[in-house]
N, C-alpha and C positions, 0 to 999 in steps of 0.2 A: 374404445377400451384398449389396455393397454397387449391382452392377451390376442389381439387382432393385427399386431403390429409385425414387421418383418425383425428378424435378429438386427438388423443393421439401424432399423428405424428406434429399436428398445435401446441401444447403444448411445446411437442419438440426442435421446430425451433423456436418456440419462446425463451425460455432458452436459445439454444444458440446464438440467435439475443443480448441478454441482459435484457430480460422481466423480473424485480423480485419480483415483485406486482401489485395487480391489486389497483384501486381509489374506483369504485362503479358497482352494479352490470347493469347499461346500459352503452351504449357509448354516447361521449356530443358531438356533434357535435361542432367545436370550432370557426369553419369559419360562422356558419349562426349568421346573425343578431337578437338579442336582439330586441324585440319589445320595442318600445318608452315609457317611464313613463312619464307624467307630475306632477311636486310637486305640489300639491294643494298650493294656492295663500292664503299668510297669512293676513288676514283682520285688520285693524285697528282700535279700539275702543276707539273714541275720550273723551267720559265719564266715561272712568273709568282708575283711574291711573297704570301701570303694575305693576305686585304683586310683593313686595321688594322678592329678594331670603333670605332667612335665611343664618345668620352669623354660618360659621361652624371656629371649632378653628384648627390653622393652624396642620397642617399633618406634621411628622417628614420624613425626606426624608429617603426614602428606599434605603439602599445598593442591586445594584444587585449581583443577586447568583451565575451568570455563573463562572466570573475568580476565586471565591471561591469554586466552586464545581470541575470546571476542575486543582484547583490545587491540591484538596484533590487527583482526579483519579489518577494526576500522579505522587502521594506521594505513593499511595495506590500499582501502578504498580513497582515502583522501590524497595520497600520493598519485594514483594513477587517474582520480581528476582532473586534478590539479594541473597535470601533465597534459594535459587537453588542450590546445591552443585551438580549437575548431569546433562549432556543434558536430560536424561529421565525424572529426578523432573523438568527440566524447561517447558518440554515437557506436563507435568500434570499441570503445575502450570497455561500454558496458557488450557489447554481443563478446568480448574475450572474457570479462567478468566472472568468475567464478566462486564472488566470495557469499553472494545472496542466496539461501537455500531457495526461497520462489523461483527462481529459475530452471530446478532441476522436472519442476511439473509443470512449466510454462509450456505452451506450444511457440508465441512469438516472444520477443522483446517488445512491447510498446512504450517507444522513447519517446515523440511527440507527434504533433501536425502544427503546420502555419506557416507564418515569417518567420524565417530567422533573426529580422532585422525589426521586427514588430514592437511597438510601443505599451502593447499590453500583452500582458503574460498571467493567464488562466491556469492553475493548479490545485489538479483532484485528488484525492484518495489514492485510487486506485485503478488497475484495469479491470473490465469484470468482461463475462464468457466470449461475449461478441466481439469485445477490443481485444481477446486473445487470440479469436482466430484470424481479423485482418491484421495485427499488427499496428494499431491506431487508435488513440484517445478518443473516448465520447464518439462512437459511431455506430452505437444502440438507441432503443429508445429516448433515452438519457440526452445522448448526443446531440439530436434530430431537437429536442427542446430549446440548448443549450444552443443551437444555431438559429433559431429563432427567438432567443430570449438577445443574444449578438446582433441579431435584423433590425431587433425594434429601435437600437442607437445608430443603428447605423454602421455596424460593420459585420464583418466574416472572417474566415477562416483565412483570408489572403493578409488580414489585415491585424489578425493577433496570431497568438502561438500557445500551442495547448499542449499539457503535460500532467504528469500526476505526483503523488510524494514516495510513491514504487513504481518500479518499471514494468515489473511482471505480474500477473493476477495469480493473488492469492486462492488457492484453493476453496471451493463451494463458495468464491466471494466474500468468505471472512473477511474480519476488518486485521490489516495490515497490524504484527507487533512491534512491540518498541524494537526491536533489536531488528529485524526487516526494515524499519523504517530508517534507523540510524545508519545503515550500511550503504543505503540509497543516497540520503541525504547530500552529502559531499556530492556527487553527480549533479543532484537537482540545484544548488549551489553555485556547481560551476557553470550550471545551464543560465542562472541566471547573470552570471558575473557575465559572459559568451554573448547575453542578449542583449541583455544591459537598459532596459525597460525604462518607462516612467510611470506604468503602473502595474498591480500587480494584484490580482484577484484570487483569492482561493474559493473552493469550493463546494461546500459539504464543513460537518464540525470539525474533523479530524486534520485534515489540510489546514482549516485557520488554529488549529492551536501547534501542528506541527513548525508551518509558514511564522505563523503571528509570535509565536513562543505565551501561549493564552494559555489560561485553564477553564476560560467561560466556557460555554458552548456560542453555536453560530447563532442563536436569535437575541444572546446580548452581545455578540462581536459587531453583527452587520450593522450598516446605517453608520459608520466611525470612518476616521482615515487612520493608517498606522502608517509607522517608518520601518523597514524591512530594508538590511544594511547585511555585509560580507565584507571582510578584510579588504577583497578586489574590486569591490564596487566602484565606481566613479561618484556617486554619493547616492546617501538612502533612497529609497525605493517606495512612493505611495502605495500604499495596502489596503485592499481592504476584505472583507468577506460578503460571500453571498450563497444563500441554501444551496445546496448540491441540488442539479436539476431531480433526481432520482428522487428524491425528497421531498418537490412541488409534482410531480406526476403523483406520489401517492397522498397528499396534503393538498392540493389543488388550493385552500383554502388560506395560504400563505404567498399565493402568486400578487397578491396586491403591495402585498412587501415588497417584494422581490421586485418590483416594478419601479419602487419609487428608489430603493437600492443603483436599480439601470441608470433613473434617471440623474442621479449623484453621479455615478460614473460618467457619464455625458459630461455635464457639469464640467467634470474634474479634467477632463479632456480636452475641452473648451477653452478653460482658462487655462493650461499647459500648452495652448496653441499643438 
């Protein structure tokens, strides 16, 4: 029980519940009722006529700032990609990054694991609590699967490279927004222009319609191959989708898919020599 726990251990479990800030330092109660206000009653003064407002000269209407601010960030992020001639400079270029808010509640940056030189290239979502605090894709639950879903063809971690379609986990684990993901993008991009793959697997629904540019979900994408192409590419890139592990640990009952999905990929590997 939770009232048995030390302050540090409540702390804890809270983090990994998804707690990433607090509001104020009491608690509001949200259910009790609001005591009643009555608006004072406004009186009528039949001898004196209402005082004219003053003539103000018309206001020039205001352009909003947003879609001018957020197009500068993601002018600002594609240039200092771009600029990346190294996984390692891309790798600094986001620990200098400052244009993604997920960062400012991130504990680490989680940029990838693997080959750099690796022939298949695996991209997720996102990082969730445990990939936040070492710093490393898929090495929760999720992970632990997704290396032995890798086993069953015949390779690991030495021999692909693993990444996601944000760098920093999203608070309580929400699912990443469009404008977080668009700001990543150009990085994830030039990871793979940098890698330069011959295939290219996402992972979960959100990754293949970000990766794929889909609007199915993952159980009509999977089982296809797609072309997955960048200006810098040396030429298009086999793609394809497969359930996010986190999705067959709660669905157990889709890992027969997923299996024959492996086995395409094998396949696909084979005859790419």
């Amino acid at each position: 029980m939770i009232e048995n726990l030390s302050t540090a251990e409540i702390l804890r479990w809270q983090l990994d519940a998804g707690v990433d800030e607090t509001i104020g330092n009491e608690p509001v109660n949200r259910f009790a009722e609001a005591p009643l206000t009555v608006a004072p009653t406004a009186t009528k003064t039949l001898d004196k006529p209402p005082p004219k407002q003053p003539v103000r000269a018309a206001e020039k209407p205001r352009t909003p700032q947003g879609p001018v601010v957020a197009e500068k960030l993601l002018h600002d992020a594609c240039e200092i990609a771009a600029a990346a001639g190294s996984i390692d400079e891309l790798r600094q270029a986001l620990v200098d990054y400052d244009g993604c808010a997920l960062k400012k509640n991130a504990t680490n940056l989680v940029f990838g694991d693997g080959n750099p030189k690796a022939k298949v290239v695996l991209i997720g979502e996102g990082p969730g609590a445990e990939e936040d605090r070492q710093g490393l894709p898929f090495v929760g639950p999720s992970g632990q699967l997704l290396d032995k879903m890798l086993a069953s063809i015949g390779l690991d971690r030495q021999q692909v490279y693993i990444s996601n379609t944000v760098f920093w986990r999203p608070p309580g684990n929400r699912t990443p927004t469009t404008a977080e993901t668009a700001l990543c993008m150009p990085f994830v991009e030039r990871l793979m222009e940098l890698i330069d793959p011959e295939i290219l697997i996402t992972l979960g629904g959100p990754a293949a319609k970000v990766m794929l540019a889909e609007t199915a979900g993952v159980g009509r994408l999977r089982g296809k191959w797609y072309a997955y192409s960048t200006p810098k590419l040396s030429r298009p890139v086999q793609a394809t989708a497969l359930f996010h592990p986190a999705y067959l640990l709660r669905s157990p009952a889709h890992k027969r898919e997923a299996w024959r999905d492996l086995l395409m990929i094998r396949d696909k590997l084979d005859e790419l020599g």
